[in-house]
N, C-alpha and C positions, 0 to 999 in steps of 0.2 A: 379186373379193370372196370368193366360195365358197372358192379353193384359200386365203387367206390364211386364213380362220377354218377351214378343215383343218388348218393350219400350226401353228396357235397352241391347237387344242384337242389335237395329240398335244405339244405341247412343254410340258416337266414344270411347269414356272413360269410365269406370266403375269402382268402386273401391272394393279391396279387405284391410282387417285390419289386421295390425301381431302386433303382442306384443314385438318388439326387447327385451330380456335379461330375460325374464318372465320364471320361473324354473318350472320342472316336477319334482316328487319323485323319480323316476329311473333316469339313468344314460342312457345309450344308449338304454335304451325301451321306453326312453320319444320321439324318433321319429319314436315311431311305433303309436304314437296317429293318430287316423283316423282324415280325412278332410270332410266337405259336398263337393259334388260334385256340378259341376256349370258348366252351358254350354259354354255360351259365353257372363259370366259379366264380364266386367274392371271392387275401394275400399276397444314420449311423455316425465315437469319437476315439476315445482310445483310452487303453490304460492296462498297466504289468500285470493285475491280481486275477485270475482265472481258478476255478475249481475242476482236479482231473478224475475226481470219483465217477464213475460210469458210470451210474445213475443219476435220475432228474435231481436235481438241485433245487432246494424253494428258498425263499430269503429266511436268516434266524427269527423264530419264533417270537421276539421280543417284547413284543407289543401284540401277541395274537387274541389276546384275552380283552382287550380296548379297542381294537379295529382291524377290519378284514387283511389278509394276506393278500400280499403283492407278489405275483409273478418275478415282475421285472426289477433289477436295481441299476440306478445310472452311475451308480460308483461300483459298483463290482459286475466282473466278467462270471455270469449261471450257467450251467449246463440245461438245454431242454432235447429230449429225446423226441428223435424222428419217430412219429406213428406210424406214417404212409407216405408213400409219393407215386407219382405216375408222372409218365411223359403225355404231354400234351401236344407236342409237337414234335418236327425231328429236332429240334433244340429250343426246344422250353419246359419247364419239370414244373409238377406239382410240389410242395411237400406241406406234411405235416408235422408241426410240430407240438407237442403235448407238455402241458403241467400240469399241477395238483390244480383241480375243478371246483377243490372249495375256495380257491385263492380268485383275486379276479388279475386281468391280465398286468393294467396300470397301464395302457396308452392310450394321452389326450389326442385329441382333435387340433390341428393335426400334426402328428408326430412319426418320426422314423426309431428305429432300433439299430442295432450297430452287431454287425458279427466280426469273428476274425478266426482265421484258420493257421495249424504251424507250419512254419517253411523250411524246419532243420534250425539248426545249433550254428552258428557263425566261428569264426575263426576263433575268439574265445570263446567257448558252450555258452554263448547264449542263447534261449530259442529267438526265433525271429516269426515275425504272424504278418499275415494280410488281413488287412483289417478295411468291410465294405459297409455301407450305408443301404438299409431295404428301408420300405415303407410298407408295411401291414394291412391289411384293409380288413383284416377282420375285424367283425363289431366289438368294440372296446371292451362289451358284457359278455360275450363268449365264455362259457366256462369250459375250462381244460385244454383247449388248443389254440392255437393261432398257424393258419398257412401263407407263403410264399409261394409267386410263381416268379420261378426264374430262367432267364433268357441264357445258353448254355454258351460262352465264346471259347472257341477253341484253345485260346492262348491266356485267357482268365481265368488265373490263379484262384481267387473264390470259386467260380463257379464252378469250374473243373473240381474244386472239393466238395463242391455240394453233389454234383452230379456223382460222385462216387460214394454217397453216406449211402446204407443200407438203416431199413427200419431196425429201430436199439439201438443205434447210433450218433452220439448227440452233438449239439452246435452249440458253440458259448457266443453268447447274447449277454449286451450292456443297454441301459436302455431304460424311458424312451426318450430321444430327443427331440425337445420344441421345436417345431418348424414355425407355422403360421399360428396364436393364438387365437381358436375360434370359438366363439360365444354368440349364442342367439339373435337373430335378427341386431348383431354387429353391422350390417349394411341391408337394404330396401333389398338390391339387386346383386347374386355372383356371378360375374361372367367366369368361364373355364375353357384354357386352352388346353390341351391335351393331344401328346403322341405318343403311341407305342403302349409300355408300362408306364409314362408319366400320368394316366388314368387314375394309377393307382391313392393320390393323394385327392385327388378331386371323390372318387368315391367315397374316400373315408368324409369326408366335408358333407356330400348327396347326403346320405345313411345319416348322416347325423339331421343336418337338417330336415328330411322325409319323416323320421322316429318322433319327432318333435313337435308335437300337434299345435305347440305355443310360437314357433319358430313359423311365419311366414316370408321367409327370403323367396326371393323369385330366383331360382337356379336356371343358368342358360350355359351348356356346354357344345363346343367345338372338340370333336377327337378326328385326328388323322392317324393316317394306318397306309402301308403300303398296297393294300389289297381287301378285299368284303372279306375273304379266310382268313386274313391277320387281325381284324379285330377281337380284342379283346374284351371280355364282358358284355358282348351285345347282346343277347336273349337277356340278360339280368339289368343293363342298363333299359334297353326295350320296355320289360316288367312296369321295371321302378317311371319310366317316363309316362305311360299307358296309365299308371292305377294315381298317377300325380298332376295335378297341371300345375303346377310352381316348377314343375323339369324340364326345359325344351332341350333337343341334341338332336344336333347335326351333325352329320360321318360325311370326312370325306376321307376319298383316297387315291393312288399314282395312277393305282392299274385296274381301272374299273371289272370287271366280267359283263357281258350282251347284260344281263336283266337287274344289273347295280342303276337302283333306283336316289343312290345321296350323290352328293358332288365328286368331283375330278379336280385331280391335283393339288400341289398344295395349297395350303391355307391360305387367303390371300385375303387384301383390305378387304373386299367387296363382300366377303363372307364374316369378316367383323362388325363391318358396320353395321350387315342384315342381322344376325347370328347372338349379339351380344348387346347388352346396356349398353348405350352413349355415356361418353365421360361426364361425371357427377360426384359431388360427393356423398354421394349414396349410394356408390357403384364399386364395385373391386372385382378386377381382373386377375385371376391366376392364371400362372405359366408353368406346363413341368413338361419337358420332353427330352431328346435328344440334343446337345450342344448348338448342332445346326440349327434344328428347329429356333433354341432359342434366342440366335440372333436374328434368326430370321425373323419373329414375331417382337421380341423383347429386348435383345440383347440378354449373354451372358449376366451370372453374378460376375462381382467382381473376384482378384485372384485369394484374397483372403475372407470368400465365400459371405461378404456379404452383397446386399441386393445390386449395388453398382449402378451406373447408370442409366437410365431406360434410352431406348432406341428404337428400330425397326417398327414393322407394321402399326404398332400398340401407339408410338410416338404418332409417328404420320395422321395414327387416325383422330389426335385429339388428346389422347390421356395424358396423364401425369404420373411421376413417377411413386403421388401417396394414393395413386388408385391404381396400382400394378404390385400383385407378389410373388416372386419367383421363386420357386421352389426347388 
């Protein structure tokens, strides 16, 4: 366990998994669900067609002689085989998963991936799958793997089958799917709200604009977390803020500890207005968290997952709804 998490905290990219749109039973208590903590790791639509060869699966050759192989296909359900995983928590898992390392992965900036698991055969043999949306954080250039951290719920059908893959054992992935279309100094300023795993897509955004010596956005991130031990990514977010000044982040969280030196509670105006760009149109605020969270700051997408109305904190304090993106 020790040599893997040496492995994985000098390797540039790590990935953490969020489930954009995915509901809790409460309303604003759904972002008090705790997170595993993680030191310093970087790691979804649907469709019938899957491949059951237990082994890695790479896209047809067809084009490999004109331009590099693609990992990933958004019209076909691949096999990628589990390399490793470790718990990170008492319910949050590592994993990794592996492909052919001449191929590169194919997920833009920024985008989710889609898996699905089978449920059995229905009244007429049909298989039946659960089908969940992660988001990746591993550096898009990665060669041969991409990881996922996922948060393990007792009664979640996914994750309950992730938490039971053993290494050799692979997950079918479709993919990747566009979320937010981003491009180089696209906006002067990113403001970023963030809870829990909802990190996960703001990283992949950081990493890119950090890598980008051409790219001067001035990045300003907000993450909330139940506790200093639930944060996720913080020695790596820390890193990246320290060796960058276009990074500011600010943590806060419910349950302080005596010597938690970032804020209390949650998120609130006062930590917006300080915390982030003023409304501008040279400004764009993202939102990725728990449900609650996100009416608490934004409101909900809407029920046919698009952006919906904007609302909560984000309205009050000014914005609009073409400088707010919800993820």
């Amino acid at each position: 366990m020790a040599t893997f998490f040496k492995r994985l905290v000098k390797a540039a990219p790590i990935a953490l998994a969020h489930a954009p749109g995915s509901r809790s039973k409460s309303s604003f208590n759904s972002f008090r669900v705790p997170f595993g903590a993680v030191a310093a790791i970087s790691g979804g639509i649907s469709s019938l067609y899957y491949f059951s060869s237990p082994d890695l699966v790479y896209l047809d050759k067809t084009s490999e002689e004109t331009s590099p192989k693609v990992a990933l296909d958004p019209d076909k359900w691949l096999e990628f085989k589990l390399q490793d995983r470790a718990q990170v928590s008492p319910n949050s898992h590592l994993f990794r998963f592996s492909f052919d390392p001449t191929a590169r992965f194919g997920l833009h900036i920024a985008s989710c991936i889609i898996t699905r698991a089978p449920l059995g055969q229905d009244a007429e043999g049909k298989m039946q799958y659960v089908i969940r949306p992660y988001t990746p954080i591993s550096d898009p250039d990665s060669k041969g793997y991409f990881d996922l951290i996922i948060k393990v719920y007792p009664e979640g059908k996914m994750t309950q089958h992730l938490a039971k893959l053993k290494p050799g054992d692979v997950l079918e992935v479709k993919g990747p799917i566009e979320k937010l279309k981003y491009t180089p100094n696209m906006k002067k300023h990113i403001g970023m709200i963030a809870g829990g795993t909802g990190i996960a897509p703001m990283l992949q955004i950081i990493e890119a604009v950090l890598k980008n010596s051409e790219d001067n956005t001035q990045l300003s991130l907000l993450y909330a977390n139940i506790s200093p031990d639930d944060i996720l990514l913080k020695q790596k977010l820390d890193m990246l803020e320290a060796s960058h000044p276009n990074l500011k982040i600010f943590y806060t969280v419910d349950s302080p500890s005596k010597d938690w030196k970032g804020g209390s509670g949650y998120i609130s105006k006062d930590m917006i207005v300080k915390g982030l760009p003023g409304p501008s149109d040279d400004t764009l605020i993202l939102v990725c968290g728990p449900p609650g969270m996100m009416n608490h700051i934004s409101g909900d997408k809407a029920k046919d997952r698009s952006q919906g109305e904007l609302s909560g904190l984000l309205k009050e304090a000014g914005y609009t709804e073409q400088m707010v993106y919800k993820f």
